[in-house]
C-alpha positions as a LaTeX table, in Angstrom:
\begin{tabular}{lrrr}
\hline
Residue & $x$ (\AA) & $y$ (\AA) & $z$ (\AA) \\
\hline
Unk1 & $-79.81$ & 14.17 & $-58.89$ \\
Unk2 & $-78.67$ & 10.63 & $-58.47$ \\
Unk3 & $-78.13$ & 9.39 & $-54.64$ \\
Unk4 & $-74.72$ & 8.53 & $-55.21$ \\
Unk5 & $-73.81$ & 11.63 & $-56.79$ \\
Unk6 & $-75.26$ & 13.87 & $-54.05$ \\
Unk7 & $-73.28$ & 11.75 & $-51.77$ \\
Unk8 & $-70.13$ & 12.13 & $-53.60$ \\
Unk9 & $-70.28$ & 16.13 & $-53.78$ \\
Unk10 & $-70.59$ & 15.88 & $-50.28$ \\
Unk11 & $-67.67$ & 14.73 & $-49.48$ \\
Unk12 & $-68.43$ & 11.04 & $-48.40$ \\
Unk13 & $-66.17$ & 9.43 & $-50.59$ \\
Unk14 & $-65.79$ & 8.20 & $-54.13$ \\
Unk15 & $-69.12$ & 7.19 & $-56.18$ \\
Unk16 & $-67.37$ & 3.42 & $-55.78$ \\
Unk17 & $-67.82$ & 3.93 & $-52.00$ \\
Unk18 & $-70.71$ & 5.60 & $-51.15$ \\
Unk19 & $-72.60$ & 2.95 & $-53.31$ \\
Unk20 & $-71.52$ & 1.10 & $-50.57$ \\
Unk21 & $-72.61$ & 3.06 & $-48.18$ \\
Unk22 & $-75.95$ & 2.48 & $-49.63$ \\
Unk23 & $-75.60$ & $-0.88$ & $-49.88$ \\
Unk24 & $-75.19$ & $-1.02$ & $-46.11$ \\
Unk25 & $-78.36$ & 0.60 & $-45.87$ \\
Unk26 & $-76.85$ & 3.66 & $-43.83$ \\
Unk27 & $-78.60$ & 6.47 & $-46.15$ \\
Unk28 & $-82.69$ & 7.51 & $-45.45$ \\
Unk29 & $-84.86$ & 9.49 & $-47.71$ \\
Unk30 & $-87.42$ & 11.05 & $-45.75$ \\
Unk31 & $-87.07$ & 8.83 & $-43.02$ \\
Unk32 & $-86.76$ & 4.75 & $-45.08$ \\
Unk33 & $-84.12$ & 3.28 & $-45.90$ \\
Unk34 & $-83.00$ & 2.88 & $-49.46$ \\
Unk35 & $-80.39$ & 0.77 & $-51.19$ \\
Unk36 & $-81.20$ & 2.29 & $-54.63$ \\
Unk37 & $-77.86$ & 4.04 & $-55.71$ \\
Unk38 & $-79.40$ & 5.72 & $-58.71$ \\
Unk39 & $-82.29$ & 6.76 & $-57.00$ \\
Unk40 & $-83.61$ & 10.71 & $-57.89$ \\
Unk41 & $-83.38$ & 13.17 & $-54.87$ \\
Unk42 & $-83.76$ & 16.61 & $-55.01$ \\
Unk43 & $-81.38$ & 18.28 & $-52.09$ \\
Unk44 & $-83.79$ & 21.08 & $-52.14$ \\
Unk45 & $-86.40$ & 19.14 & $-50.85$ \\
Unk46 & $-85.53$ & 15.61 & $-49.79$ \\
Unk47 & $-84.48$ & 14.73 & $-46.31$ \\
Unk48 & $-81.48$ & 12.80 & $-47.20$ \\
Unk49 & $-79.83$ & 11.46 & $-44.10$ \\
Unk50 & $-76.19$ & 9.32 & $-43.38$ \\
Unk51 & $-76.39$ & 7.41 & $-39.94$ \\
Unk52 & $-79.08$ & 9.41 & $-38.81$ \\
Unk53 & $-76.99$ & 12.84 & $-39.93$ \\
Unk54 & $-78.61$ & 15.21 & $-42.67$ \\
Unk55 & $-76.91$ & 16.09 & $-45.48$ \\
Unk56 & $-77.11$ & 19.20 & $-47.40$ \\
Unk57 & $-75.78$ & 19.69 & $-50.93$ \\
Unk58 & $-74.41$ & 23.12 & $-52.06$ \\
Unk59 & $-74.18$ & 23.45 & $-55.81$ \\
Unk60 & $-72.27$ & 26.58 & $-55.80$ \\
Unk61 & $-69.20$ & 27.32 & $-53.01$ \\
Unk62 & $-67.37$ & 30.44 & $-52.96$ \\
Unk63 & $-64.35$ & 31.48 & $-50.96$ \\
Unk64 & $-62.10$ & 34.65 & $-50.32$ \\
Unk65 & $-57.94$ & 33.31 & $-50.26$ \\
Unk66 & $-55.90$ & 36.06 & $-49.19$ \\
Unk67 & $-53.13$ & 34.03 & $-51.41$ \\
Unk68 & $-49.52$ & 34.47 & $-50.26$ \\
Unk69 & $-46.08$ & 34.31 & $-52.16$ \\
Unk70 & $-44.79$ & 31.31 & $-53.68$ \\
Unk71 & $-47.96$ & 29.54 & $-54.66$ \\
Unk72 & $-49.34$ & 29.20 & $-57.64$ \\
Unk73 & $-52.77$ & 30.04 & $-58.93$ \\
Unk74 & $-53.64$ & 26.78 & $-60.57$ \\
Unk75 & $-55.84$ & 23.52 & $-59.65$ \\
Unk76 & $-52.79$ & 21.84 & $-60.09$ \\
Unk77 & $-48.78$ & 21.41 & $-60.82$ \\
Unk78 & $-46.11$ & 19.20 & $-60.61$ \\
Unk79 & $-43.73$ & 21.69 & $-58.88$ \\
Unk80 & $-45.39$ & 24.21 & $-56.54$ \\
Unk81 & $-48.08$ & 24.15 & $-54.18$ \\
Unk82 & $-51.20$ & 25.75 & $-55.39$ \\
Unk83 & $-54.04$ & 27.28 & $-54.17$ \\
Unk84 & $-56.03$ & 24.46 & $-53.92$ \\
Unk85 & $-53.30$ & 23.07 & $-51.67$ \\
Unk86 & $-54.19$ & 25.24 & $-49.07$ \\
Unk87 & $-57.97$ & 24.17 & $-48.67$ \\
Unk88 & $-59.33$ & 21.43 & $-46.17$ \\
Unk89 & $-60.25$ & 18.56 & $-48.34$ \\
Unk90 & $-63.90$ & 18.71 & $-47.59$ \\
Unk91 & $-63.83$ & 22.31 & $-49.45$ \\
Unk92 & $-62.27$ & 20.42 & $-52.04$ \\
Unk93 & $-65.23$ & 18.09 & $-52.76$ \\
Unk94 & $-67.29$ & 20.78 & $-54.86$ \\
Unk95 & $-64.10$ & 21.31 & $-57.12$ \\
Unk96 & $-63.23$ & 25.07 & $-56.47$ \\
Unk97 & $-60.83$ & 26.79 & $-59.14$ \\
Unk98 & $-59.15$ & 30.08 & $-59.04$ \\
Unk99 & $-61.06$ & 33.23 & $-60.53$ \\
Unk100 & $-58.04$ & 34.91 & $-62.71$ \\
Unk101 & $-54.51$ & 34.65 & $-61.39$ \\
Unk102 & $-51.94$ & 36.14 & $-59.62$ \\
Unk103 & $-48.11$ & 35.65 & $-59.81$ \\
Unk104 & $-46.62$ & 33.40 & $-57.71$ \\
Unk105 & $-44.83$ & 36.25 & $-55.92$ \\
Unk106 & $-47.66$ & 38.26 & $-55.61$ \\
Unk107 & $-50.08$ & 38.30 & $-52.67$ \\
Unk108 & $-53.70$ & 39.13 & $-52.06$ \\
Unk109 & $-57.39$ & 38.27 & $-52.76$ \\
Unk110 & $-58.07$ & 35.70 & $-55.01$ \\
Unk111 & $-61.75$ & 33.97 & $-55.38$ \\
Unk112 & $-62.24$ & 30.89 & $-54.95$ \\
Unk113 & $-65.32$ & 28.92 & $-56.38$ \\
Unk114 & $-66.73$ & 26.25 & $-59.06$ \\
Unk115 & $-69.32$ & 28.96 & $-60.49$ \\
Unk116 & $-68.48$ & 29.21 & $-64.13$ \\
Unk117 & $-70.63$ & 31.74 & $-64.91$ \\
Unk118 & $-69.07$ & 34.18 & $-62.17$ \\
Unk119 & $-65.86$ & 32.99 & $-62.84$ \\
Unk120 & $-66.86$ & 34.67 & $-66.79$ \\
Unk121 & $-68.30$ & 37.70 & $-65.44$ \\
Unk122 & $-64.98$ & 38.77 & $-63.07$ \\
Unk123 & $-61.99$ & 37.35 & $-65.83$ \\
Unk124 & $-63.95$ & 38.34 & $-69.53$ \\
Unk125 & $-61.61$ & 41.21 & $-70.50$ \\
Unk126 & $-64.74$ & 42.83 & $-72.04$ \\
Unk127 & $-66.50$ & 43.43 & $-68.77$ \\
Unk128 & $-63.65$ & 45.70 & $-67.77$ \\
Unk129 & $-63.80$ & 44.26 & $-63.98$ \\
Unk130 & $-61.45$ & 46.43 & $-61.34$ \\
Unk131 & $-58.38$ & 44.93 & $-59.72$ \\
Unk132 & $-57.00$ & 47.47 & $-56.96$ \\
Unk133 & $-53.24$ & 46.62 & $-56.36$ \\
Unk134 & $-50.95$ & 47.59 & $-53.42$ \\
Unk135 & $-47.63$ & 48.06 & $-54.73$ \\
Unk136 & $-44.22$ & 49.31 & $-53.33$ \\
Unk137 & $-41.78$ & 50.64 & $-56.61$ \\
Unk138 & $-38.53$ & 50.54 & $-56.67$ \\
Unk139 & $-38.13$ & 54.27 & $-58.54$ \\
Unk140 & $-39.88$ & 57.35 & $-58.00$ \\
Unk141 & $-43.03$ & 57.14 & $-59.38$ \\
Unk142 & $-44.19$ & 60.99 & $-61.14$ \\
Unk143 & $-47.42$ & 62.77 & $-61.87$ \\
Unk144 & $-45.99$ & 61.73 & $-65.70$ \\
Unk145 & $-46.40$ & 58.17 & $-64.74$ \\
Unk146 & $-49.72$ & 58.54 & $-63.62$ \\
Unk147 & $-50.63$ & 60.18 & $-66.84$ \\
Unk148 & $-48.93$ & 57.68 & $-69.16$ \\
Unk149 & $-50.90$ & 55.13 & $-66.73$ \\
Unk150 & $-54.27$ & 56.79 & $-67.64$ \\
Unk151 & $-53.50$ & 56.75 & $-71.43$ \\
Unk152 & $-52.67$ & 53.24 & $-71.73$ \\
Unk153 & $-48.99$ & 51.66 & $-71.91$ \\
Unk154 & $-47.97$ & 50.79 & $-74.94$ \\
Unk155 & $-45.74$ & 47.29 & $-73.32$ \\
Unk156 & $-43.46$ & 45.98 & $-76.23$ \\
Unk157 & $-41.60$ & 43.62 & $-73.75$ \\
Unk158 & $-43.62$ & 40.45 & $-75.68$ \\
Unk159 & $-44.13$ & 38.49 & $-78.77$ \\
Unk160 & $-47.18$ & 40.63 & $-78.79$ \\
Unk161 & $-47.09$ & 44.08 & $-77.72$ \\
Unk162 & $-50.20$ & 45.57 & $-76.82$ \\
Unk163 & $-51.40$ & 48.71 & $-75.64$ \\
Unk164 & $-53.15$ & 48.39 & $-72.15$ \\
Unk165 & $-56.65$ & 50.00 & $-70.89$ \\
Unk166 & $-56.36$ & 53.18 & $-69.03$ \\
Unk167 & $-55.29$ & 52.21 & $-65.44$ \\
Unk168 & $-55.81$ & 54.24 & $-62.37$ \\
Unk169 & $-52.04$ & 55.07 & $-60.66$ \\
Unk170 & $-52.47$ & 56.45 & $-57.05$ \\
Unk171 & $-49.94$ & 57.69 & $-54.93$ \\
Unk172 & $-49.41$ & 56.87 & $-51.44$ \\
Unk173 & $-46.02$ & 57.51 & $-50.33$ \\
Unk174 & $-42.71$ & 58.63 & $-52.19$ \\
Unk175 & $-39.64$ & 57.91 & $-49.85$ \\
Unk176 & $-37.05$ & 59.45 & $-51.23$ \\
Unk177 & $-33.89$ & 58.71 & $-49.69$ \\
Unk178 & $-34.85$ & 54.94 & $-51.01$ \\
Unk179 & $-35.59$ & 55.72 & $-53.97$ \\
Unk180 & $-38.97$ & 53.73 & $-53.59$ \\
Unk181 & $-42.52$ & 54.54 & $-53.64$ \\
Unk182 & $-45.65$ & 53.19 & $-52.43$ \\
Unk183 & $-48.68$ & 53.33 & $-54.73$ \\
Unk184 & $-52.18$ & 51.52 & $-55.57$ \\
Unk185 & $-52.84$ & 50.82 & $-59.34$ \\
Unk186 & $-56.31$ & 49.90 & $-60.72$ \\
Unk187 & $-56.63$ & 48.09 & $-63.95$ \\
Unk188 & $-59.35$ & 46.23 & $-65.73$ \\
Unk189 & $-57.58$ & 43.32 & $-67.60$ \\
Unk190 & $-55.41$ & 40.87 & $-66.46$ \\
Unk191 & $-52.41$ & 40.22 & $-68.97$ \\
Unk192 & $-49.34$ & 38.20 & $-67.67$ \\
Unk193 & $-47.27$ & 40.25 & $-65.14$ \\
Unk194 & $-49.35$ & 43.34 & $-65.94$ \\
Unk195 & $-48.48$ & 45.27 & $-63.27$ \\
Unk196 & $-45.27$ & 44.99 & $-63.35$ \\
Unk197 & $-44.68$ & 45.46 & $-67.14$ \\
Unk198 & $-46.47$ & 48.49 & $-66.84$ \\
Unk199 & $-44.06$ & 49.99 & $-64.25$ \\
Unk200 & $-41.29$ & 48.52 & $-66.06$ \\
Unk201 & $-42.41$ & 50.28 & $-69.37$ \\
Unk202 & $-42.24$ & 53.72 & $-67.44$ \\
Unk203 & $-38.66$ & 52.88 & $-66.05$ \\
Unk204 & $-39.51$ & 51.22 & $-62.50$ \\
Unk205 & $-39.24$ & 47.86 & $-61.03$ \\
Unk206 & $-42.02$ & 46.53 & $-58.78$ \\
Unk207 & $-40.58$ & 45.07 & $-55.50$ \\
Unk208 & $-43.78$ & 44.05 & $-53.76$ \\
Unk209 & $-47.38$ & 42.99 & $-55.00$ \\
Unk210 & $-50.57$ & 42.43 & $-53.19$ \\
Unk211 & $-54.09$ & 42.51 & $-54.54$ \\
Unk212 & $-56.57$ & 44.27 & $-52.23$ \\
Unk213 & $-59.64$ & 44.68 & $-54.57$ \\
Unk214 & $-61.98$ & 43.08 & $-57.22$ \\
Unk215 & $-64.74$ & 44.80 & $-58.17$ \\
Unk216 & $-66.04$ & 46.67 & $-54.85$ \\
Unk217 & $-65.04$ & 43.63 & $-53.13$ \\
Unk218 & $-62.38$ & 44.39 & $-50.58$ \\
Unk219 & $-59.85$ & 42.02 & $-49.10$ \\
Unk220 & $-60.71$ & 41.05 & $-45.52$ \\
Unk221 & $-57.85$ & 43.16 & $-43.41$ \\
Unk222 & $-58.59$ & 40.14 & $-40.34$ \\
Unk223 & $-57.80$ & 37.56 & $-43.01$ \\
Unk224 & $-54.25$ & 36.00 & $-42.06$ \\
Unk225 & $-51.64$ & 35.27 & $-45.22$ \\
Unk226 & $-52.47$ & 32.21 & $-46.33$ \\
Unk227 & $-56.12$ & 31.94 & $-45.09$ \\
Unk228 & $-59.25$ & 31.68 & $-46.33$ \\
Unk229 & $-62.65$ & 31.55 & $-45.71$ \\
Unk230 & $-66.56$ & 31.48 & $-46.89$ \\
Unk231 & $-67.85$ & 34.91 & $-49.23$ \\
Unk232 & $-70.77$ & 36.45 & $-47.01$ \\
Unk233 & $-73.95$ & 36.78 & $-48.70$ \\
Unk234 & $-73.41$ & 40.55 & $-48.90$ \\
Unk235 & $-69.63$ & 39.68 & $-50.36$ \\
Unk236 & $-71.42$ & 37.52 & $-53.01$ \\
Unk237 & $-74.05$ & 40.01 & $-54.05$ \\
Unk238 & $-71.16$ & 42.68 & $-55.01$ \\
Unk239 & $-69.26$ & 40.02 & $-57.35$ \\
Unk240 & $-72.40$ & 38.83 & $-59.49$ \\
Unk241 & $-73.38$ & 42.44 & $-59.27$ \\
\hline
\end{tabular}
């Protein structure tokens, strides 16, 4: 890799100004000083240093988000803050994206990272990957619905209608003097609004939405709204599993 490339993925500043940087003669490999911008390093092995600080280069970062309401799952947009707006800048520097989406009103875990091939594995519809909703229903939800969930919903409310994998309808609470229930839903595919066109399809309106589950991968219950943080090696493991 380039010297001015590994200092740009590290968050040091643009190519423009960490040639610079060089130029100054701040940056040591293995312990002389070069002013060599396109000089070949490899981060795996080279002592690359800034003022006398080390530097280490990550090729691949990869974050949990428990996302809240009202932003958007995008790496960008004119009108609402995204999910990129809610890392620090240096976790910016390695170019993170979503993995799938979720609706701006819904909340939960969303994965962070700038792995393409993971980011294949968890969204391909054909790998059939698990999403695990939390869901309170506005409507009683019946052992019919969870039967018609199993089948697959036929959901006509598109352009396209299209029959949906069998999905997994739990129940968890029916409240009836509300006429509300509380339920967890697990589906494999990720079509717009899913969830909720599913539920509307059977006659019920979804009120809230949080995703708690990808794969085996749980949402971290000490994660605050909004929050995010670093996958653990164990965390990782269970996603490229």
């Amino acid at each position: 890799m380039r010297l001015d490339k590994l200092l740009a993925h590290t968050g040091f500043g643009t190519r423009k100004e960490v040639k610079k940087i060089i130029k100054d003669k701040y940056i040591t490999v293995n312990d002389e000083i070069v002013t060599n911008a396109g000089l070949k390093v490899d981060p795996e092995v080279d002592d690359v240093r800034v003022g006398g600080t080390q530097i280490f280069y990550e090729e691949f970062v990869y974050y949990m988000l428990n996302k809240p309401a009202g932003v958007i799952s995008a790496t960008e947009d004119f009108m609402h803050e995204t999910v990129l707006d809610l890392l620090d800048p240096s976790d910016l520097v390695q170019e993170p994206h979503p993995v799938g989406r979720l609706d701006i009103d819904t909340e939960g875990l969303l994965i962070l990272t700038n792995d393409g091939q993971l980011t294949h594995q968890l969204t391909s519809p054909k790998k059939e990957v698990d999403k695990e909703y939390y869901a309170e229903i506005d409507g009683i939800v019946t052992e019919d619905d969870v039967v018609k969930f199993e089948e697959g919903l036929l959901l006509e409310d598109d352009d396209e209608p299209f029959t949906t994998l069998p999905a997994k309808l739990e129940m968890l609470e029916i409240i009836e003097e509300d006429n509300a229930s509380v339920i967890h839903v697990t589906v494999h595919e990720g079509k717009f609004h899913q969830v909720k066109r599913m539920f509307k399809a059977v006659g019920k309106e979804v009120t809230y939405l949080k995703r708690v589950r990808m794969k085996e991968l749980h949402l971290d219950e000490n994660l605050p709204l909004g929050e995010y943080r670093r996958l653990t090696e164990e965390e990782l493991a269970i996603l490229k599993a």
